[in-house]
N, C-alpha and C positions, 0 to 999 in steps of 0.2 A: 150218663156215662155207660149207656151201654153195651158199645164195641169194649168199650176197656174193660167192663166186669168180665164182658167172656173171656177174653182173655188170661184174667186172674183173677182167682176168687180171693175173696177177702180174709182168709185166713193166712192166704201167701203173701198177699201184696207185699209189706214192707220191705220183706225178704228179695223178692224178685225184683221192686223198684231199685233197692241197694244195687242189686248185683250188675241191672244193668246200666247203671249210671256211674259206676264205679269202673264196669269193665267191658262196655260199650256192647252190652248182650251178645259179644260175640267169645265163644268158647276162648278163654286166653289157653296159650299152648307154650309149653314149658316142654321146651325140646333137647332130652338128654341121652347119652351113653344108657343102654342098657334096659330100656323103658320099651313099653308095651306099643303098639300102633295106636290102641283106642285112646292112650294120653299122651303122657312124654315121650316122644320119640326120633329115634334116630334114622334116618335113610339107610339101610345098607347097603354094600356095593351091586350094582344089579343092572341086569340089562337095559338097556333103554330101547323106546321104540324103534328107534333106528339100526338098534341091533350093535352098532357100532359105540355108541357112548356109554357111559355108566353115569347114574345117579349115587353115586357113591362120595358125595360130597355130606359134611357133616355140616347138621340145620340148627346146631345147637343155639346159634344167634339170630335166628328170629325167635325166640323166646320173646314174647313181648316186652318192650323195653319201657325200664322205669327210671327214673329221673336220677334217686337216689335209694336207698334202703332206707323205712323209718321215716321219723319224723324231722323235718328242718329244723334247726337250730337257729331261733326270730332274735335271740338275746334278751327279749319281753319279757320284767318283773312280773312274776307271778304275786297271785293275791293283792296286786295293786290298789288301793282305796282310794279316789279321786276326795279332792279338801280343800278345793275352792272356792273363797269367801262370795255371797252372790252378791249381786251388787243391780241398783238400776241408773237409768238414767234422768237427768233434771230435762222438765217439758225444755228449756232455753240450751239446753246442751251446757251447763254452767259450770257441771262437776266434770267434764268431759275435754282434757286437753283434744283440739277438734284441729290444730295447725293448718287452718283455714278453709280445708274442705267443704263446708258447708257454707263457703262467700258467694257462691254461684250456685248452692244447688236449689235443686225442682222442691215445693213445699212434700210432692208423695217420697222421694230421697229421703227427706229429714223425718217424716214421718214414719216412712217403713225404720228406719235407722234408731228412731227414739222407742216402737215398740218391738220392736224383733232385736234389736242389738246389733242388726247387720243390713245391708240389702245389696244388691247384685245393680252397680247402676255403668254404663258406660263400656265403651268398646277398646280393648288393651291392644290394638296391634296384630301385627301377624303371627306375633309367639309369644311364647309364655314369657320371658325373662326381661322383656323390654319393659315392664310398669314395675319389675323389681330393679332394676337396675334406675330407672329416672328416679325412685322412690330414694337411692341413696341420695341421688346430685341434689335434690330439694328438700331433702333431710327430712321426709316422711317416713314413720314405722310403718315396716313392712310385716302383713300375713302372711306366712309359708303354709299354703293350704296341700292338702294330700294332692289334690288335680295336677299341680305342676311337676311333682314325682314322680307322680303313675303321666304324664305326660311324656317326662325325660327316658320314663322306665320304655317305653313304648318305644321311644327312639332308637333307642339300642338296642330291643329284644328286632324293632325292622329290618335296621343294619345289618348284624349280626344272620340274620336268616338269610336276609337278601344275598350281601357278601356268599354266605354259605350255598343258597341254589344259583347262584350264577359262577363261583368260582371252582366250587367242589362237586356238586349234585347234577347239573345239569350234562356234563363228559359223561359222568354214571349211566342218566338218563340216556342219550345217546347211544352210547354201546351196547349195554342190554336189549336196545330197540333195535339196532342195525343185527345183533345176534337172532335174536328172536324172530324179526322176519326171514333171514337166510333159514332159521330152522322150518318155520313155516312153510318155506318152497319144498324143502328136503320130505318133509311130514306130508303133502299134498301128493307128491310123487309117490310116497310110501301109501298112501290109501286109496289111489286111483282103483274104482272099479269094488270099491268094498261100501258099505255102510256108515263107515266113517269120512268119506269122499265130501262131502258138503259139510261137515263139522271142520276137517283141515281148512276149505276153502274158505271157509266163515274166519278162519284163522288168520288166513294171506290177506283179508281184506281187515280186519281190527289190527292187525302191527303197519300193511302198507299206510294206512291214516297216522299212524303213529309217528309209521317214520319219517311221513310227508311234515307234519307237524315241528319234529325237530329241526327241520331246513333239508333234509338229504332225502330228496325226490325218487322214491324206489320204482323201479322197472317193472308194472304191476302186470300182470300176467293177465288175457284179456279177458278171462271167465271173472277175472274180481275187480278191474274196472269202472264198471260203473257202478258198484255198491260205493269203491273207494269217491271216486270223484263225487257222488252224492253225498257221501259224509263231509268230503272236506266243502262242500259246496255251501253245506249248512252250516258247517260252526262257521267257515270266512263270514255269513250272512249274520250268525250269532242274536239271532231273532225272533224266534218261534218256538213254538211245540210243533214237533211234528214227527212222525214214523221215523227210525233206524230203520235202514234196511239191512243192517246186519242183527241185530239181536230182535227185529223183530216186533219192538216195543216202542213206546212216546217213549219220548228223548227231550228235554228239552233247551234246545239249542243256544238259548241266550246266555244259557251259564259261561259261553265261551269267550264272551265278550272280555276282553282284557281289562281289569278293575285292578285297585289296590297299588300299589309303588311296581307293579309288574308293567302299566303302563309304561308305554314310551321309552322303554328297555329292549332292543333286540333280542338279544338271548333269554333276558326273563321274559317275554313273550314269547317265545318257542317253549321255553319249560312250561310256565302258565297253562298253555294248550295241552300239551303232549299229556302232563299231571291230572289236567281235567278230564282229558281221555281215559286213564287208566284209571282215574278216581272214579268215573260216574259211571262208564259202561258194565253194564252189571248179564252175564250172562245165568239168567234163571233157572231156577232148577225144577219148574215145571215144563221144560224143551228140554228133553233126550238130545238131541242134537246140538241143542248147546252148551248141555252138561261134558258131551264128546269134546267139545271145543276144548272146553273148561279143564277137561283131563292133561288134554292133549297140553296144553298154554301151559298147563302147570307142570306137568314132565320137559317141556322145554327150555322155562325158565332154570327149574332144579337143574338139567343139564347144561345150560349155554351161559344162562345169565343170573346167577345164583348173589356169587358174589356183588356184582350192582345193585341186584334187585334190595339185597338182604343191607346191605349200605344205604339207600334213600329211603329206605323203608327206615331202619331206623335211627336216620337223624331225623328226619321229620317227624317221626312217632317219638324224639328226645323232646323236637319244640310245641309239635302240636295235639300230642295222642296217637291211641292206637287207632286202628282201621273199624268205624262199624259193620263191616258187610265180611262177608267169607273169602278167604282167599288164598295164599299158596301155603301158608303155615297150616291154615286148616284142611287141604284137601288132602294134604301128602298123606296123613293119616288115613284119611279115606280110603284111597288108592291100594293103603300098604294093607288095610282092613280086606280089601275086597278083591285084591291081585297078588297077595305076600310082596316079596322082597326080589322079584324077577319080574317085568315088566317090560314085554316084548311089543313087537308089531302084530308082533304072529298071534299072541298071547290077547292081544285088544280088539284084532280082526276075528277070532277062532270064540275065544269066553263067553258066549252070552250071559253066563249064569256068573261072571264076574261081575261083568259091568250093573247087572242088576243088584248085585251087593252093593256093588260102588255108589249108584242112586239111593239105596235103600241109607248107608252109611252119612249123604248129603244132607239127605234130607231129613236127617234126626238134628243135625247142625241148626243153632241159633237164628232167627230172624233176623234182621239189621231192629234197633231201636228208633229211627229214624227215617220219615221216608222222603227221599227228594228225588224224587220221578215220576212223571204223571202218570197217576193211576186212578180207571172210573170206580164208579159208586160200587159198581159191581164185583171188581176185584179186590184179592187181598188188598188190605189198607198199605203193608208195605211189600218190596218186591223183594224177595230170595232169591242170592245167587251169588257168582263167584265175581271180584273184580281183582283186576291185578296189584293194583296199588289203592286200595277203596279208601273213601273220604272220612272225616275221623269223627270218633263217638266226641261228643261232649256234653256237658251234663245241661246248660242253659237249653242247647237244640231239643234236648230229650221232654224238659220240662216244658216245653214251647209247642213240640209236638203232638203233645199229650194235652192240652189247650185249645186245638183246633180242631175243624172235622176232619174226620171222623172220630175221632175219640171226644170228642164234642158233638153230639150230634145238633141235629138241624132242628128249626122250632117245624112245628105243622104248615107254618105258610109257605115254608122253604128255605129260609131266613137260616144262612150259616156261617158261623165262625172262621172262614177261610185265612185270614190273617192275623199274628199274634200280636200281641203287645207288649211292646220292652220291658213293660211294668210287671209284667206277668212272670220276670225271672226272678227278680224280688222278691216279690210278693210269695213264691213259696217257698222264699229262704227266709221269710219271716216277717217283713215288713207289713205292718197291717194298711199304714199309709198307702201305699205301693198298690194294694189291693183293694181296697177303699176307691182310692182313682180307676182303677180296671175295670171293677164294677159298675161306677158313677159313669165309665163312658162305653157301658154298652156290654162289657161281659154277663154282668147279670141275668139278663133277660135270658141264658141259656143255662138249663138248670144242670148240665155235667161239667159246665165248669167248676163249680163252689165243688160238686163232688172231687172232681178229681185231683182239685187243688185242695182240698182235705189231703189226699192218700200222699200227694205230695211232699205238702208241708210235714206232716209223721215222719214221712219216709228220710230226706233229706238231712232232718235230724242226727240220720243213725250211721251216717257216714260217716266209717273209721279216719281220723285224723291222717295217717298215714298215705292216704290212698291222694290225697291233695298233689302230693311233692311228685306221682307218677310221670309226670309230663310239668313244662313250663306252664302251658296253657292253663290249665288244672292251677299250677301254682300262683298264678296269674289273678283268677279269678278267685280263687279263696281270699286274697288282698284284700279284695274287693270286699269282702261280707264282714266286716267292724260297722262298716258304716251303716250298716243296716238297723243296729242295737240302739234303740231312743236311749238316750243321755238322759239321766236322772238325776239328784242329789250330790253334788261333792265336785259336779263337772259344770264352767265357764257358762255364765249364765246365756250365752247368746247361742249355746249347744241344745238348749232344754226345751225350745218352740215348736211348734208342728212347721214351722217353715223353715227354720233350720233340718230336719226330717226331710220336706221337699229338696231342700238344696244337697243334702247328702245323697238323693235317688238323684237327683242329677249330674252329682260326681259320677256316681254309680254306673250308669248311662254314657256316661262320655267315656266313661277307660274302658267300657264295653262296649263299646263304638269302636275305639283303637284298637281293639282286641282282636274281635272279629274283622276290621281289615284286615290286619297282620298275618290273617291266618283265612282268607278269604278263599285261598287256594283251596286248603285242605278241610276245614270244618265243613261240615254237612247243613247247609239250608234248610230249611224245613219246607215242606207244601204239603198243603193241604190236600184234601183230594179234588180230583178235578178239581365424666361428670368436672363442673367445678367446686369453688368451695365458699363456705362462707366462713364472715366475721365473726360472728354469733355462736354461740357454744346452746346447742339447741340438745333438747333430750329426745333424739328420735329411737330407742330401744324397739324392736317388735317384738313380734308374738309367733308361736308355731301351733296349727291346728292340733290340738292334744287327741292324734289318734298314735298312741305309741303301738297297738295291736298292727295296724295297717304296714306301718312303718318297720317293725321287727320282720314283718313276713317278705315286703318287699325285699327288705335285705339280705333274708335268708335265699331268696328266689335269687338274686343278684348272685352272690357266692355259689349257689347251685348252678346256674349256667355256665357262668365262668369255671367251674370245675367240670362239668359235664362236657365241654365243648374240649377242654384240655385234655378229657381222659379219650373223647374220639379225635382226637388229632387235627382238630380245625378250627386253632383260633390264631390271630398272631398275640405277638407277646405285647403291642401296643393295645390292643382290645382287650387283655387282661388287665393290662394297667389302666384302661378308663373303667373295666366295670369295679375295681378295687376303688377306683374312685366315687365311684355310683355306690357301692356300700358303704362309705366311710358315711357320705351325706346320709344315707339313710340310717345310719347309726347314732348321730347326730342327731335327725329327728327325732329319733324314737327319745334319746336320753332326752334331750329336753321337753319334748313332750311327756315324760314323766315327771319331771321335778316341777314343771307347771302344774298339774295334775294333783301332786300331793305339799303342794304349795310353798316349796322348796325354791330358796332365791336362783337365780341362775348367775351361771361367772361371768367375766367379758368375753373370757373364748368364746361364748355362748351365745351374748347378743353380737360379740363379732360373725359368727360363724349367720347370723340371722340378717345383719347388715350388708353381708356381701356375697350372699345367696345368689343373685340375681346376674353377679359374675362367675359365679358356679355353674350353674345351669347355663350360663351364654356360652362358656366354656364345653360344657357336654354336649350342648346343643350342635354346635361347631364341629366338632371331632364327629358326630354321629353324620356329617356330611361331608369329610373332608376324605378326598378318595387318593390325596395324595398328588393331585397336579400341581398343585399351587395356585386353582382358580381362585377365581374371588367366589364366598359362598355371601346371600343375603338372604334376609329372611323372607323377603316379597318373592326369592324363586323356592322357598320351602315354607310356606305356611303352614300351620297348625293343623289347619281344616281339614275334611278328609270325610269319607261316606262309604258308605257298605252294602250290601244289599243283604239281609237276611232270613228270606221268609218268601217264600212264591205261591199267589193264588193262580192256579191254573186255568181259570177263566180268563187270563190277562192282567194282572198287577204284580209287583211287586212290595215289599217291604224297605225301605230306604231308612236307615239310622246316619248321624250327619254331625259331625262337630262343626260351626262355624268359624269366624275369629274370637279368640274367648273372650272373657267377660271380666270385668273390675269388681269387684267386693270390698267394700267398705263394712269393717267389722271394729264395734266397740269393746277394746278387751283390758285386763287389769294386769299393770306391770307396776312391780315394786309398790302401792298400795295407791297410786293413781289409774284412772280410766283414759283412754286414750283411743282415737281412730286409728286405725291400719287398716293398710292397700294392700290387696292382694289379688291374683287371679284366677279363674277361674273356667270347668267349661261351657259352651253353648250350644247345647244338644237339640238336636231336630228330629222329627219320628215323621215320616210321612210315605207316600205311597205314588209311584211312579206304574207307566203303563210297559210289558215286558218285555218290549223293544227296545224299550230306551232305560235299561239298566244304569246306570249312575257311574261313572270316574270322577276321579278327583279331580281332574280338568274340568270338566263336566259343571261339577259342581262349585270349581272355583270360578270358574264366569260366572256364575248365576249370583254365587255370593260379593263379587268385586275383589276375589282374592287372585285373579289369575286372569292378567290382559287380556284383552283383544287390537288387533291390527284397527288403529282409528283411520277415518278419512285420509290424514295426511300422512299413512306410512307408519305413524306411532304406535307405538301402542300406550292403548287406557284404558285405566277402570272402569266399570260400571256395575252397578248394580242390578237385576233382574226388577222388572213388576213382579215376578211371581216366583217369589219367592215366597217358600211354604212358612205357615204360622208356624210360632216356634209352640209347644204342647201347652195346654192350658194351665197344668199343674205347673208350671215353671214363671208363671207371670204374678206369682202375689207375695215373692219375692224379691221382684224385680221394679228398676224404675225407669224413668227416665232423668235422666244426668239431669 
């Protein structure tokens, strides 16, 4: 771990891992009435470069935005004691109401089933709620496993975003951009024949791509021509690494490639692009000249496009986090540090001994935590600089980053770490399993990982509970970490296995698959460097995965959006009413996953509410696609499945994480003082590595998996499934079977 000890010595570490995963290492700015330039601060009324405008708009709301104040309110009994009787099963399944499940199954089925208490066999469909819903009509108990919540959960946080940059964000986006370039002409004309003359023009060419991006083809003036038509030439190609020729630096170009439900959206692929624009393009603070830019873009936004800027910034910093990289909250300070509170043409042309404050001021400012730009062996590990709208800190990226080279260094053969591993986010939130597999497949042989995945695990520890609820995403992924905690004593004997353990990292793995699509836009990648009915009166009661932790937090997340979204003005009153319905189900959960737990009978509301689950979630499911024409919605045109790209070696690969169609679970659990089988579903996650051309869509990937036609011979269209399709992770097959 050598890059990374220099960086911090070991008396700081914990301290500085906290702050920057917490607050995405970039200086937060708490911008008020009355406060100093070097912290909290206010713009005051003041000349602008053009001599004509004023910055005298008040920044008090880009203070970076937090979700809620405090800690969420999950409902989750404290001091809970788990008091469930353990139990096994007879070699014949004899003690085991089995409602015939095992008349057809594989002898490895009954076997993994007889020693694990569960096993993963068979393919559920194209969505979650179809093997709960057939489970009522043939009167099987049903498993409510956490996968199908954080599945639905997922539904709605896409919706909801989606809805929000297509119907609210994107006009934003728009008019900021079409301001911003008109300022840019005005700003070019004002510096002709100064110092600042190619800093402007560097300007006219970063908003004309911008504004070509939105759809509104700007009038490019002919000195900035062909840097513009070279930019947009590249992302259309969305293919490569290869040189900016505006900032100067590798770029790399594939990230532009349309991924995630922004796909096959006209308008969300005009945002998609434009966002990634302003996300990635990072003007460094090693170029004078494009720190002039940098002055310059941030004096114009404060002046032109204040108000949009400070609007999509944060709602997006509501769903996805703040910004890792420096940008207009941070510079103004700068500015105000190194020019006071009058800020001329005259004043940026005439100062030199200003602007030299201004850089000295820059560059005391934070690194980004994260690097996703290609940089050689020989440069800073990450690049500093200013982005308009930068991509957001997150705490898995951070840990993920800090896993590969360079903060991994390389063995003596050459032999480097270039791409992470999903298990790798776990594992330093605790999971020994998680890390056990990391190592078994290849991390070990480099000795800064076990280092830094030491500093890690300490570090992660110490995260203020509060700091979770800052953002959705944040709240999102804390969900997620219950299932990390091996089940011991007092908890459902089929929880207590090391392959139950595996199958919880694959829950794990699959809502953090969903996650990062959902937020593909904005999180920061990582790179490396370089029914009917019967006669019979049948006892099908189920069961609910006793994670009442999971389930509290979900729901607090649910009420938190939905209040979040109501206090910025952009939900309708029907989207209130289905996430009120998404928290009641997960209140639900959570209650009965306690009274299982401390082995408390449960009511009928309770196996009613477990019965007809499967028409709950078909319900939510439905509403999460229903845009109001009165189409017909099926599940074969929205599948489950879905893929992400997370992680880029710059030699040419990528990282590809991947739900398939999920998976059936067949799980032995104890209701009212019998054993009994239940069905439930599950996901089927894939980790593999694609070449960085051919970054991954859900299209993409639903041909390959047979979830998404092709035009056949005769006009039809049909499924198919790929040959090559990728092995699914080894750690996931010794829980698994075949039906």
């Amino acid at each position: 771990m050598r890059h990374f000890n220099k960086r911090i010595s070991a008396a700081v570490t914990s301290i500085v891992l906290i702050a920057c995963m917490v607050a995405g290492c970039t200086k937060p700015v708490t911008i008020s009435e009355g406060s100093s330039a070097s912290g909290s601060t206010e713009v005051s009324a003041s000349q602008s470069t053009t001599g004509k405008e004023t910055m005298g708009t008040s920044l008090a709301a880009i203070a970076r935005p937090k979700l809620v104040s405090g800690e969420l309110e999950t409902g989750t009994a404290t001091g809970l004691v788990a008091n469930v009787e353990d139990y096994a099963v007879a070699d014949d399944f004899s003690n085991v109401m089995t409602y015939n499940v095992l008349e057809y199954a594989s002898d490895e089925m009954k076997t993994k089933l007889k020693n694990n208490l569960f096993v993963v066999a068979g393919d559920a469909g194209m969505e979650f709620f179809h093997i709960y819903e057939f489970n009522r009509y043939v009167q099987l108990p049903s498993f409510i496993t956490v996968d199908s919540l954080m599945h639905t959960y997922h539904l709605y946080f896409m919706k909801l975003l989606k809805n929000t940059e297509k119907e609210y964000l994107f006009d934003r986006v728009k008019t900021m951009t079409d301001k911003l370039y008109e300022r840019t002409l005005k700003d070019y004309e004002t510096y002709k024949g100064t110092e600042w003359e190619s800093a402007a023009l560097k300007n006219i060419e970063f908003a004309a791509v911008a504004k070509a991006l939105t759809g509104n083809t700007p009038d490019v003036p002919a000195a900035a021509s062909e840097a513009v038509n070279y930019e947009l030439e590249h992302i259309k190609s969305a293919s490569a690494i290869d040189q900016s020729m505006i900032i100067n630096k590798m770029e790399d170009y594939s990230q532009y490639k349309v991924r995630g439900y922004y796909e096959g959206d006209e308008t969300l692929e005009k945002y998609f692009k434009t966002m990634m624009w302003y996300g990635r393009m990072t003007f460094p603070t090693d170029s004078e000249e494009l720190q002039r830019s940098a002055l310059l873009l941030t004096l114009a936004i404060t002046d032109t496009g204040l108000e949009e800027w400070r609007t999509v910034y944060g709602v997006t910093a509501f769903f996805a986090g703040n910004s890792d990289d420096n940008g207009v909250a941070e510079y103004i300070p700068c500015i105000l540090e190194a020019y006071g509170d009058k800020v001329s043409a005259d004043v940026l042309k005439s100062d030199k001994m200003a602007f030299s404050k201004f850089m000295e001021e820059v560059n005391k400012l934070p690194a980004p935590s994260i690097n996703s730009v290609p940089v050689e062996k020989t440069d800073d590990n990450v690049v500093k600089g200013f982005r308009v709208m930068g991509q957001r800190f997150t705490i898995d990226a951070f840990v993920m980053q800090n896993l590969v080279y360079r903060a991994v260094e390389a063995l003596d053969d050459g032999t480097a770490r270039m791409l992470p591993n999903v298990l790798d986010v776990p594992a330093a939130f605790g999971s020994d399993t998680a890390l056990n597999i990391a190592k078994a497949e290849g991390a070990s042989k480099f000795p800064d990982y076990s280092t830094n995945m030491d500093i890690l695990r300490k570090s992660v520890n110490n995260i203020p509970e509060a700091k979770w609820s800052e953002n959705i995403y944040s709240g999102w992924f804390n969900s997620l970490l219950p299932l990390l905690e091996v089940k011991k004593d007092g908890y459902p004997a089929f929880m207590k296995s090391e392959e139950w353990v595996k199958k919880d990292l694959e829950c794990f793995a699959g809502s953090f698959t969903e996650l990062k699509h959902d937020t593909v836009l904005y999180s920061k990648s990582v790179m490396a460097e370089m029914g009917g009915g019967w006669e019979e009166e049948v006892d099908f009661r189920g069961y609910v995965e006793p994670e009442p932790v999971v389930y509290g937090r979900v729901y607090a997340l649910t009420n938190a959006m939905r209040d979040g979204l109501k206090n910025l003005g952009i939900i309708k009153d029907e989207d209130v009413e289905l996430l009120d319905s998404l928290a009641t189900v997960c209140n639900n959960l959570r209650s009965i996953s306690e009274k299982e737990l401390k082995g408390e009978a449960l009511s009928d509301e309770d196996f009613e509410f477990i019965e007809t689950y499967g028409g709950t979630i078909e319900h939510l499911w439905y509403k999460s696609y229903d845009d109001g024409t009165g189409a017909t919605i099926d599940s074969s045109d929205h599948p489950a499945s879905l893929v992400v790209d997370i992680a880029t070696d710059p030699n040419g690969e990528v990282l590809e994480l991947a739900n398939g169609t999920p998976s059936v679970i067949y799980v032995v659990v104890p209701v009212d003082g019998t054993l009994r089988i239940a069905r439930g579903v599950v996901y089927n996650f894939y980790q593999f590595t694609v070449p960085i051309a051919n970054r991954m869509t859900d299209t993409d990937w639903g041909v390959m998996i047979g979830t998404v036609p092709v035009e056949g011979a005769d006009g039809y269209p049909e499924y198919h499934k790929a040959d090559n399709i990728p092995d699914k992770p080894a750690w996931t097959t010794s829980y698994r079977a075949e039906r």
